[in-house]
N, C-alpha and C positions, 0 to 999 in steps of 0.2 A: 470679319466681313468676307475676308476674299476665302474662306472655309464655306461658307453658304452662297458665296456667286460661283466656286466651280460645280457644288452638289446641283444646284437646280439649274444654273444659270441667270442671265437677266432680266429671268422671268419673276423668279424670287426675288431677286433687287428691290425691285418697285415697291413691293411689300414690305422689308426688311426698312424701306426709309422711315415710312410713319412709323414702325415697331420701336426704332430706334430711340425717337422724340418721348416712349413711355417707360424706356430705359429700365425698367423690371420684367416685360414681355422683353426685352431682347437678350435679355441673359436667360429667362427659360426657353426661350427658342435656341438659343447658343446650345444650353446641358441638353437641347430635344438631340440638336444634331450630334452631339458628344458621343452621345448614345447611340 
């Protein structure tokens, strides 16, 4: 998490909450920022 609150900030947050709750979109979002 704190990998995607310094890239965008707490603008990405807000988004990153629900992502989390589908728990397979937050790990492809994780390997997007990997990348």
């Amino acid at each position: 998490n704190s990998i995607q609150n310094s890239h965008s900030g707490s603008g990405t947050a807000k988004d990153i909450e629900p992502v989390e709750r589908e728990g397979s979109l937050h790990v492809k979002f994780t390997v997007l920022d990997g990348k």
